[in-house]
Structures are given as C-alpha cells and as structure tokens.
KEZA-499584 format. One line per 8 residues: number of its first residue (from 1); for each residue z, y, x of C-alpha. Coordinates in pm, whole numbers, plus 32768, in hexadecimal, padded with zeros to 4 digits. Each point is the difference from the previous one (the first is absolute). Layout:
<recs>
NUM = Z:Y:X; ...
</recs>
This chain:
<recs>
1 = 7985:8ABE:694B; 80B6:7ECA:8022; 8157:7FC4:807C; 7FFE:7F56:8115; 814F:7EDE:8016; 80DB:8075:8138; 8084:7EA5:80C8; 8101:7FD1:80DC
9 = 7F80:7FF3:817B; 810D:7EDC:8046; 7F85:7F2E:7EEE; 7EA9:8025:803A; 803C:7FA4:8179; 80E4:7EF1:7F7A; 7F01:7F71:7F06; 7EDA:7FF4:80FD
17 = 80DD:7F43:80F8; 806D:7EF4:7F34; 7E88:7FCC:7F7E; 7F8F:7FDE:814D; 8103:7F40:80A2; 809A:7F18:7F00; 7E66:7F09:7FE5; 802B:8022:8176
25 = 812B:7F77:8028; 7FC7:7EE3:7F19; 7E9D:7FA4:8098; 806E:8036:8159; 814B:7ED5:7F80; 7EDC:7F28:7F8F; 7F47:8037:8112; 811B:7FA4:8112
33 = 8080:7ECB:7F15; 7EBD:7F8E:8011; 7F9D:802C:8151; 8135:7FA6:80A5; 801F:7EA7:7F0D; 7EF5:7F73:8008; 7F03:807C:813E; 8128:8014:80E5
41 = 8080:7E99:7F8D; 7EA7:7F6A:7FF3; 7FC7:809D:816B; 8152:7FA0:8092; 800B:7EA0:7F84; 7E69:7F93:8091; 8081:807A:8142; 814C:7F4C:800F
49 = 7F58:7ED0:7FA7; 7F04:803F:8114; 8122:805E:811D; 80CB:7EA3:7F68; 7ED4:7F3E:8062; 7FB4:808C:815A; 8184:7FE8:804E; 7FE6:7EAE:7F86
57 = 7F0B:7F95:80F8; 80AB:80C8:8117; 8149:7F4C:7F9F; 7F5D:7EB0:801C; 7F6E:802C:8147; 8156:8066:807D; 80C3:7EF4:7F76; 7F18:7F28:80A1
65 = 801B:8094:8167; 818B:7FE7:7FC0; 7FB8:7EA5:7F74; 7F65:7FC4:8158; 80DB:8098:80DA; 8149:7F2B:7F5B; 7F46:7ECC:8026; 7FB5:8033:8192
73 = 815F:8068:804C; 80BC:7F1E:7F1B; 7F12:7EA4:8001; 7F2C:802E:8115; 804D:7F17:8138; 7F40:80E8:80D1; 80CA:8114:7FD0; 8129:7F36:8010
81 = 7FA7:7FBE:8150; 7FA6:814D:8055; 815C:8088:7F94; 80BF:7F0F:80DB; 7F18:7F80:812F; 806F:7EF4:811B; 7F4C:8101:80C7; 7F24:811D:8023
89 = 7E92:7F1D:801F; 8061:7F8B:7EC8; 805C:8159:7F75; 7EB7:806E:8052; 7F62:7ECF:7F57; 80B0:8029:7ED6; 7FA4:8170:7FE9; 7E57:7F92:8044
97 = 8035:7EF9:7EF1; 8085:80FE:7F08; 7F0C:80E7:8066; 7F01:7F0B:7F6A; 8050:7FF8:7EE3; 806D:816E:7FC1; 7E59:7FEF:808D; 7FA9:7F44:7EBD
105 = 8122:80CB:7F09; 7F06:8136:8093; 7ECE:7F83:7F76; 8092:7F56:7EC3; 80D9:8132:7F66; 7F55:813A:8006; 8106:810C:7FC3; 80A1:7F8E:8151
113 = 7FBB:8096:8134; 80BD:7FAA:8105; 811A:7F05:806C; 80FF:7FDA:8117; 80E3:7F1B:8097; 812F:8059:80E6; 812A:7F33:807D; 8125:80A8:8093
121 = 8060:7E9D:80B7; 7EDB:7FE7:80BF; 7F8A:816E:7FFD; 7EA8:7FC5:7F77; 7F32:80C6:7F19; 7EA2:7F95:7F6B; 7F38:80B5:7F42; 7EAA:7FE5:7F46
129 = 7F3B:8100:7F68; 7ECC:8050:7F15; 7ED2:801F:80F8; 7FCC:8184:7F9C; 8156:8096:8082; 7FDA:80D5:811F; 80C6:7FB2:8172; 80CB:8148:7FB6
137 = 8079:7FA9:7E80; 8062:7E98:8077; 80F1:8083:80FE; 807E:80F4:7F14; 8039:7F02:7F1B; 809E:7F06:80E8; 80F9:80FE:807F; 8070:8034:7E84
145 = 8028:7E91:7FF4; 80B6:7FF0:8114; 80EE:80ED:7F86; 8056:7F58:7E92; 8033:7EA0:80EC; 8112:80CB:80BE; 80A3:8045:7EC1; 8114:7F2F:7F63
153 = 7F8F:8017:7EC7; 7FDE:7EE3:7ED9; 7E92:804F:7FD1; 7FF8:7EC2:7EF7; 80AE:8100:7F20; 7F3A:8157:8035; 7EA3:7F79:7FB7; 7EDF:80BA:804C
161 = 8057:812E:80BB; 7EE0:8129:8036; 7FE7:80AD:8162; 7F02:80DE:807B; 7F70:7FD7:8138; 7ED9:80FB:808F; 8019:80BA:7EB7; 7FAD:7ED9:7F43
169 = 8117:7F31:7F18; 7FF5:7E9C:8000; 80D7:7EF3:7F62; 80EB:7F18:80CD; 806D:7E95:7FA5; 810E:7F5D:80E3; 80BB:7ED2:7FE8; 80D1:7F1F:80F7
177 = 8168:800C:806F; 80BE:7FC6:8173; 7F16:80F0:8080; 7EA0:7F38:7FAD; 7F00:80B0:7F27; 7EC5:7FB3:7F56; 7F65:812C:7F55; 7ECC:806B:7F47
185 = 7F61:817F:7FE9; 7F42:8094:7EF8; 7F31:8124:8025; 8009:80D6:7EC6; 7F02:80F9:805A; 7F36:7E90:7FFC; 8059:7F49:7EE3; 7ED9:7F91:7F0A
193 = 7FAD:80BB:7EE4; 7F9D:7F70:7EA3; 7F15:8007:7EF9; 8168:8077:7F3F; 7FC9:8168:8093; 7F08:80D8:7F61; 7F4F:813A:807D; 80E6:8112:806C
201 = 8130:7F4F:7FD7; 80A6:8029:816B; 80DD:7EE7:8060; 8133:8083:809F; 811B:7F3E:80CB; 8137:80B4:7FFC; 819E:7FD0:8022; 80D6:7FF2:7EE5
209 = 8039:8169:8046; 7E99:8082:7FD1; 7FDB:8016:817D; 7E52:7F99:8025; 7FD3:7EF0:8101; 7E7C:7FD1:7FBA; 7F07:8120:7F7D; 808A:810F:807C
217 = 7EFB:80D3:8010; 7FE5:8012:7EAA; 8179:802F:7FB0; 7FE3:810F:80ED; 7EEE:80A7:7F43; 800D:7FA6:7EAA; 81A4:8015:8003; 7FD9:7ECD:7EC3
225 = 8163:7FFC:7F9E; 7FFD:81A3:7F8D; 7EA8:7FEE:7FA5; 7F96:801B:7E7B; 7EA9:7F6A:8072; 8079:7EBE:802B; 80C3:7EB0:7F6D; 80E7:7F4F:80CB
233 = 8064:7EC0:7FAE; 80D1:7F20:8117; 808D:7EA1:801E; 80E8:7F7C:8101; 7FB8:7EF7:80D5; 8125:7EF0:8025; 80A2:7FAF:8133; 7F9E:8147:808B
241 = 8047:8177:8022; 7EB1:806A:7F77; 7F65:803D:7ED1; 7E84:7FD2:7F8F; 7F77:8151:7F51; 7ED1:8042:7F57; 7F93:8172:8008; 7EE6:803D:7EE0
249 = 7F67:8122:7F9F; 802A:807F:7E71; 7E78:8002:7F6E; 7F91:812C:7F9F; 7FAA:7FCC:7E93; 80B5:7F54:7F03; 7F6F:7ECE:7F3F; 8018:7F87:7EB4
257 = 80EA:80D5:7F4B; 7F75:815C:80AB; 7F06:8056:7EE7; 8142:8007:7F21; 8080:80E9:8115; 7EDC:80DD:8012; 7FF9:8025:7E84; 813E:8079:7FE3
265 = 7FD2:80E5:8163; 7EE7:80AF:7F1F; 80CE:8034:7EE4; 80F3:8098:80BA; 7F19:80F4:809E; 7F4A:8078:7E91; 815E:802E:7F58; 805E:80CE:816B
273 = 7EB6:80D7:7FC2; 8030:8059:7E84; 8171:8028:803C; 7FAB:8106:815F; 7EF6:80AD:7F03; 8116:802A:7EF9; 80EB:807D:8116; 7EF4:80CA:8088
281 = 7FAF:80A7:7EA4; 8167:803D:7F96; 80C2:803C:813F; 7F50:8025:8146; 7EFB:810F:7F86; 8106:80DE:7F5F; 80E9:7FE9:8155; 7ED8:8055:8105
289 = 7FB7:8145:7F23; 8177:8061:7FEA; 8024:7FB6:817E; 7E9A:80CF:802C; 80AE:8126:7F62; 8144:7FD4:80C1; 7F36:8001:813E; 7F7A:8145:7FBF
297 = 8135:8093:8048; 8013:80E1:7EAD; 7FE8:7FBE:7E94; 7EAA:7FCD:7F55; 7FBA:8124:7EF0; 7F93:7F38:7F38; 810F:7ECE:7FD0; 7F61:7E91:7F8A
305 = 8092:7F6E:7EE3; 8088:7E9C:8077; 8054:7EB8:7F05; 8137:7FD2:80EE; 813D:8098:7FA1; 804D:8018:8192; 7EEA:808C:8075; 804A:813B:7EFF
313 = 8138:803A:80BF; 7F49:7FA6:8176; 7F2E:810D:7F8E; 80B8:811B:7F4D; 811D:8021:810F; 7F01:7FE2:8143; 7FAC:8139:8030; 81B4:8051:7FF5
321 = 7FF3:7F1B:80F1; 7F31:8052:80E7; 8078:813D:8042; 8144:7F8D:800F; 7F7A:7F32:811F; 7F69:80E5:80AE; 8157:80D5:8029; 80B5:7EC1:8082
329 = 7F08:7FA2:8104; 8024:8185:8084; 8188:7FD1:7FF2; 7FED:7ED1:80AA; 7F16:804F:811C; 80F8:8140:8049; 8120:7F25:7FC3; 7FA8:7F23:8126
337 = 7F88:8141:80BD; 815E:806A:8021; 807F:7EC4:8033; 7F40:7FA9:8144; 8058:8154:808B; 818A:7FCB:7FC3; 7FC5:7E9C:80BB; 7F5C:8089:8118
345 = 8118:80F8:8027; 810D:7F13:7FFD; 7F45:7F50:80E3; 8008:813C:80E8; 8171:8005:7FFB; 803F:7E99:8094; 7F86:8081:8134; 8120:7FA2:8103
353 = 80C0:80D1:80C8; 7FEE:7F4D:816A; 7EE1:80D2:808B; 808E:8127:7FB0; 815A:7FA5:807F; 7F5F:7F78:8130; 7F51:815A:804E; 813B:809F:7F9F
361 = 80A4:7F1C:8108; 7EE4:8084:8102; 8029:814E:7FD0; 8171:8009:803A; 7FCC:7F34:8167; 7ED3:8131:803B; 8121:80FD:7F9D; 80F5:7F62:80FA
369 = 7EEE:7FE2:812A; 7F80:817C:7F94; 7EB0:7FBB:7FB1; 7FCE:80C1:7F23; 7E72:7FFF:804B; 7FF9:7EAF:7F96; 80E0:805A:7EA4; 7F00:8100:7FCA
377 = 7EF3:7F10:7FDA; 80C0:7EE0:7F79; 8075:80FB:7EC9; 7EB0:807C:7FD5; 7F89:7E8A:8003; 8111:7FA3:7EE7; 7FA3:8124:7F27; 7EA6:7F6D:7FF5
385 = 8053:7E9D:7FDB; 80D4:805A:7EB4; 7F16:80E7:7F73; 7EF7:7F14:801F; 8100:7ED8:7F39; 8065:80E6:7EFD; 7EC1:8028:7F8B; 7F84:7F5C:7EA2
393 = 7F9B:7EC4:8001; 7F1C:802E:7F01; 7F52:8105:80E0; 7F24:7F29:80DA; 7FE0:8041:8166; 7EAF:7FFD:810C; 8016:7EE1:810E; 7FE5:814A:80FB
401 = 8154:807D:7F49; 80D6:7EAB:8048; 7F7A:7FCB:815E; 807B:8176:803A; 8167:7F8D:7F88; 7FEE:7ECE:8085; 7FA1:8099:814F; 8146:8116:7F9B
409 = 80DF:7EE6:7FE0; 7F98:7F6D:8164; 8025:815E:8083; 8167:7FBE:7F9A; 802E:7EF4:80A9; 7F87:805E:8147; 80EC:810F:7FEA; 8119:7F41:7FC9
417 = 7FBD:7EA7:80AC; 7FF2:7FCA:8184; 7F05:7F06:7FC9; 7F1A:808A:7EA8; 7F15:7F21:7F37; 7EAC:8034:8028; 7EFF:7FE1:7EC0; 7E99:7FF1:8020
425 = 7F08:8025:7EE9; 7E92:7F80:7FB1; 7F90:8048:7EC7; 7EAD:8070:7F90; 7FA0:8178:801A; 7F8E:7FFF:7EA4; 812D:7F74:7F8D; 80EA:8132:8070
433 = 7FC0:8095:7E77; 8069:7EB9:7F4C; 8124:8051:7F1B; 8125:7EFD:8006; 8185:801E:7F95; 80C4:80CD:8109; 80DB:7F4D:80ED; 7F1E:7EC5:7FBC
441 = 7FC2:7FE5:81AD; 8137:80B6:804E; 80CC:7EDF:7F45; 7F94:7EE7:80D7; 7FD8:8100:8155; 817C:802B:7FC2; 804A:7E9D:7FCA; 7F8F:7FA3:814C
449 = 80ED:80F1:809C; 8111:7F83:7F7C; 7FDE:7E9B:800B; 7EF5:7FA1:810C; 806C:80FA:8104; 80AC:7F22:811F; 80E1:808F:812F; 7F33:8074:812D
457 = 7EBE:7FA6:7F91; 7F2A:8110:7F41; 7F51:7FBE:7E98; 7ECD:8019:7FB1; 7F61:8002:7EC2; 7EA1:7FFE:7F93; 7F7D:809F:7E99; 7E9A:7F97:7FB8
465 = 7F42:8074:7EB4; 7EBC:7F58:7FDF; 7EF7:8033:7EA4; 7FD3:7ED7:7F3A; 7ED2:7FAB:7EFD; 803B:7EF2:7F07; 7F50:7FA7:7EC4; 8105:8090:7F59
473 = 800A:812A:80B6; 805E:80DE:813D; 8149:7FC6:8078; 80B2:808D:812B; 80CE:7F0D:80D6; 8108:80B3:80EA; 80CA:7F16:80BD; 814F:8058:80F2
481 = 8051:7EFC:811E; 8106:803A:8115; 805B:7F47:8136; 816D:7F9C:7F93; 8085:7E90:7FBA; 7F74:7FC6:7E9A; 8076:7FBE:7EAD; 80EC:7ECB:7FC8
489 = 7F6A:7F10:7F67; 80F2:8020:7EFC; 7FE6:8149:7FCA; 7E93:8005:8014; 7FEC:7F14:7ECF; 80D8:80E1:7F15; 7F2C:8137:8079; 7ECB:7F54:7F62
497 = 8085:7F8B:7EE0; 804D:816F:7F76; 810E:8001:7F40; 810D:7F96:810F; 8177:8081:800C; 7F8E:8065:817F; 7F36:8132:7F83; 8137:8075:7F89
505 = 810E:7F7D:80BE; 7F31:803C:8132; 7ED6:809C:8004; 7FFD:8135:7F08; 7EC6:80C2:807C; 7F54:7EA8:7FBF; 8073:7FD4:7EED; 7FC2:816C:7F69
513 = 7E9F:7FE8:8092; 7FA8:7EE3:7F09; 802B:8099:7EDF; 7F75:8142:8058; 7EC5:7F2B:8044; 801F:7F1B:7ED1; 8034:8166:7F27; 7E90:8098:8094
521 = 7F2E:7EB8:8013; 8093:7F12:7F27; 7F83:7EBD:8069; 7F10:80A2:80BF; 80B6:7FFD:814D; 8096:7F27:80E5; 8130:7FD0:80F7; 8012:7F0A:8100
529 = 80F6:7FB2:8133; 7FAF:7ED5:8116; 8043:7FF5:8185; 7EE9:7FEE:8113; 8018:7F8F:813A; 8082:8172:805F; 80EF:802C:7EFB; 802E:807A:7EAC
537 = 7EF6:8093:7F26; 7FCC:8088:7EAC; 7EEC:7FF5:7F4C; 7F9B:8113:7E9E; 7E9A:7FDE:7F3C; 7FC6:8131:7F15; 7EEB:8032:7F43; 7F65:8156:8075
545 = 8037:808E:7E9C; 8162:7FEE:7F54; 8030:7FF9:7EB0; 8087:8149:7FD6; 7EBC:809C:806F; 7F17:8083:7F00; 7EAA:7FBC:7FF3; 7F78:814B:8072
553 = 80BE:7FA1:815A; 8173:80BF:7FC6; 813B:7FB9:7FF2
</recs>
C-alpha cells in the first residue's frame, strides 16, 4: 500500500487562501482603477459640461434682469420722479409709467415673473404680475415685499435673495435707496428648461447649504445626496445664495471598456471554481467526516485514516474528550444548582425587622389594656405569617396559599389597627393552583400598608389575577392597586428601571422579589410599577410554567 504524505492543516488552509484571494485582489485593483478612472471621469465631466451650460444661460438671464433693474433706478427719469414727487398725482403717474414698461420687461425676458414698485415718500406700491398667478399667491407675495421694503438693508449688495412663499421659493431682485424700490421676481419652480437637460436628470435649486428650494418631492424620496444611484454635480449661481444642481442617474451597464471587465469577472469565477474544488477535495471533505464522527457523540470503531496531521489528533483524543465533557456539564449544572439555592437564602435573610417590631409593639399595648383575647389571635396570626416566610424559595407556592397569608397578614392588622386595611381579590377560579414564588402578592400587599396607608382614612387594596394567551404562550398577569397617594414620580422611575439603589436603600421586599423572579423565569417575566387615577399599582407577568419545572409537570 502506499504511504500516503501527512500535511499540515495550517498550511493547507494557508495555501488555499492565498490562491484564492491573492487573483482577486489584483483583478478586483484593476477593476476599481479602471472603473473609477475612466467611467467615473468620462461620466462626471459630460455632466459638468452640461450643468456649466444651463447655469450659463440662467446666469445670463439674471444679469440681465439686474442689468434692468440698475438702469430704471439709476438712469431712468421716471423713476427719478417717482422717488422724489412734487406730489402724490404725480407719484401715482410715475408709478403707471413704470408699470409700463416693467409690462413690456414681462413679455421680453422670460425668466421674470413679476415686478414691483414702492416709494416710502409717497407711500405707493405697484405691482405687475404674469397673467397665471392666482389672487391668493399675489397677496402673499406682496406682503413679503412689503416686508424686505421695511428693511434697512443695502439690497445692491445681497443680490438675489430666495424666499418661499405658499410653499413655493422664488428669487427676489431689489434695488433703490432713500426708501424707493424697483424690484423683479423670479419663480424657480417656473424657470425654462433646456434642450441641455437630458432624460432623468432632475434639475434641483438649492442653498449653498444643500437646503432644496425646487423639486422637493424628489429630494424627499430619492434622498440624492446619500444615494449611490445617483451623480450630483452643482454650480453656483453668482450674485446669489443658490446653487444650480443636476441630479442624474448612474446607467446601468457600462460601455466601452466593460467587455474587458466581464472577461476578467469570468476569469475570476473559473480560477474561484477549480480553486473551491481543490479546497473541497483536500480540506472540506475530510473536516465534514471528522465533524460527522464528533457529532455522534462517541468514537467510530473503525478510525479513518486522514492526509492532515491535525485531524489525527482531532480524532485520536475525541473520544477523551468527550467524556471529559460530559462530567463538566454535570458539575456545572449542580454547581449552579447550589448556587441559586444559597442566593435565594440570603435573599430570605434581608427580610426587615419593622413588622415584626411593630406587632411586638402591639402586643405589649394588648398586654397593658389586658386583652389578652386579642394577643391570642394576634400570636397565632404571627406564627403563621413567619412560617409561611421561612419557607424555601425554591419551593413554589399555589395562588390559594399566598392569598391565605396575605389574608393572615390583614388579619394582623385588623387586630392591631383601629382603622385595618381591607384587601379584596378577583382572580380566576382556575387560577387558585398556579404555582408562583412565595411572598410574590404578600410583598406588594405589605407595601401598601406601610406607605399608602393615610391617617383616618381606611386602605383599600385590590389584587386581580387574570389568564393571558399570547403567541408565545400562557401567561398569568396578577396586578396589586391600593387607594393611597401614589408613587413619586421620582421614585417611580428608579422602580422601573431595575437596578436602582431604592430597592435596597428602600424597598428590600422589592427588591428581593426581583431576583427571585429573574432566578425562576429568566427573561420570561416581568415587573412593572405606574400610578392610576386611584393610586399606586404593581404590575407581575409570569409565564404559567417556570423554569425549574420539569416537563412531566413537577417541581
């Protein structure tokens, strides 16, 4: 028979790796170089070109509005006349004249929309509008123009400045000084478009910070300037606080270079195949059978003779292993066995003294006053109430067995309190066998004693269990309310968050009561405080079955 060459599991691994990844990396360089240099470039570039033109036009049309505008306010007799009238008939004839021919500047540039004239001297305002605008926009508009004449800006200096009026932007030109104005609007959402713009390309009109003034839909939508679907190329427009932006999509094929692309794509993917084949053949097949055999959970009789030097060893020590496994996972699972039990007990011996040193309290005033009727019963009570706490945690209880101490530890207080508590219960007959952690009612029952109880006025609380049916199972919901002043709001916020210095600065039972909960359910349980319009209430989900219940039903 021949020998058979034993090889080094890291090598082989090594080997196969570098085969594989070192022609990817270098076609996936020359892919990227070639892509990003010259489509990318190529694409960028046509578009710029295309965005320098439109702005171009845009530009022009501007500069020959604000060409306009200088002309009337600086040359223009009528104006002149209209900034300083004799009187106000002449004001007003001034204004119709310039009217007239801000009638013909309408007709004669296209990209304007609008213009206006207003004189503080005289108080006059004229306007004149494209014939499309509706009553509503105009005043809209006017009342923004009225607003940048009250101004005392140098509006020579700002240029165009973009306002939105309706939810619409527009473009405003004014010029004058000594309170006299001649301006000029421009609707963006109406400016022409060009045979510059080709199919899909969406124009957008936005601030220098990215803000869109026109197309907004589409921003909205699309979101351009994080999207990898599109190009955007922008150009600012002079003497103004926009910018032009062209918005175009990235074709979805490459052209020219791509069969150069898709030739070296393919290669890729054959050496990938051979290389995956070889890997297959000389490392993947050996491993499944290995981890087959390891799955089984014992050694093979018969052991397979492997080319790889670490798969021997995998082999020969697994079954070793395995047992050795097997004894850990026992030692572990008693291991945490004992330590939930000694948690629960020290849990057990936070419980505070008050109660008791409260009842103690009571039955000395009973020994004073003689009744020792009333001791009888309130000893007998006591005895109950601490056999009940002492028991083990572990041990879970019946809902019928905590209402019966709960209703014990209001039979205490009626024998010690001039005014007792009263606790009423609704809970679902078929609910009174449900096992849950003793003291889990009691807890909250006792709670409301001591804090919601107020001076002359008798307490009342209300325990209500209730079945509930979820996808994820049956739950049972038990929730205690009283009649007392609520939580604080303060305190009612670190009761929620669960891990809150007033569990055990404050509110030991509480905070016991978690982790007895969080021990039996895991995540499976819930604890949750709020006020009502009544008062205080708490609020415990448990899953009918706890996770210290076997499957046959026991405990």
């Amino acid at each position: 028979m021949k020998k058979r060459v034993s090889a080094s599991f890291q090598m082989n691994v090594l080997r196969n790796l570098l085969l594989i990844t070192l022609p990817l990396i270098g076609l996936l360089s020359v892919y990227n170089f070639y892509s990003y240099y010259t489509f990318n470039a190529k694409f960028v570039e046509s578009n710029q070109q295309s965005l320098a033109l439109y702005a171009r036009n845009m530009q022009i049309d501007l500069n020959a509005l604000d060409t306009l505008l200088t002309h009337v306010t600086m040359m223009d007799h009528t104006f002149r006349l209209f900034s300083h009238p004799t009187d106000k008939i002449q004001a007003h004839v001034a204004a119709h004249e310039l009217m007239i021919q801000f009638k013909s500047a309408l007709s004669t540039y296209k990209m304007a929309d609008a213009f206006f004239a207003y004189s503080d001297v005289s108080q006059t305002y004229r306007d004149i509008f494209a014939s499309d605008y509706p009553y509503s926009l105009k005043e809209a508009i006017r009342e923004q123009m009225h607003a940048l004449t009250q101004t005392s800006d140098n509006f020579y200096y700002k240029g165009w400045l973009a306002y939105e009026v309706q939810g619409k932007n527009y473009l405003f030109r004014l010029l004058g000084k000594e309170g006299t104005y001649a301006a000029v609007m421009v609707d963006l959402g109406r400016i022409y478009s060009t045979d510059l713009v080709h199919d899909g390309i969406e124009v957008i009109h936005a601030t220098m910070d990215r803000v869109a003034l026109t197309n907004r839909k589409f921003v909205e939508e699309e979101d351009p300037w994080n999207n990898d679907n599109y190009v955007i190329v922008s150009a600012p427009i002079e003497n103004s606080e926009i910018q032009l932006m062209f918005a175009v999509p990235k074709p979805n094929a490459f052209k020219g270079g791509f069969a150069i692309l898709f030739s070296l794509s393919l290669v890729v993917v054959v050496l990938v195949f051979i290389r995956l084949v070889m890997l297959n053949r000389s490392l993947l097949l050996p491993w499944l059978r290995l981890v087959n055999s390891i799955g089984k959970g014992s050694a093979p009789e018969r052991r397979e003779e492997y080319r790889i030097e670490e798969f021997k060893q995998v082999d020969a020590a697994f079954t070793h292993m395995s047992n050795e496994i097997q004894q850990l996972k026992i030692s572990a699972y008693e291991e945490e066995i004992r330590r939930q039990k000694a948690e629960m007990q020290h849990l057990q011996l936070q419980i505070r003294p008050h109660f008791y040193l409260n009842c103690l309290k009571s039955l000395y005033g009973m020994a004073q006053q003689q009744s020792f009727g009333r001791m009888q019963q309130m000893i007998l009570a006591i005895s109950n109430h601490l056999r009940y706490n002492f028991k083990d945690n572990l041990q879970l209880v019946s809902l019928a067995q905590e209402k019966e101490h709960v209703q014990n530890y209001i039979r205490i207080q009626h024998i010690a309190h001039h005014i007792p508590p009263v606790c009423e219960w609704q809970v679902d007959t078929a609910l009174m066998d449900f096992s849950l952690p003793p003291l889990s009612i009691q807890t909250f029952v006792e709670n409301s004693v001591k804090y919601a109880t107020r001076p002359e006025e008798q307490l009342h609380i209300h325990v209500k269990a209730v079945l509930l049916e979820t996808d994820e199972g049956s739950y049972v919901d038990i929730t205690i309310q009283d009649n007392g002043d609520g939580f604080e709001p303060s305190i009612l916020e670190e009761l929620n968050e669960g891990d809150s210095t007033v569990y055990t600065d404050v509110h030991v039972g509480i905070s016991n009561l978690r982790h007895r909960i969080s021990l039996l359910y895991g995540d499976k349980a819930w604890l949750v405080f709020f006020n009502t319009e009544n008062g205080a209430a708490a609020e415990m989900i448990l899953p009918l079955r706890s996770r210290l219940q076997r499957e046959d039903g026991t405990e």
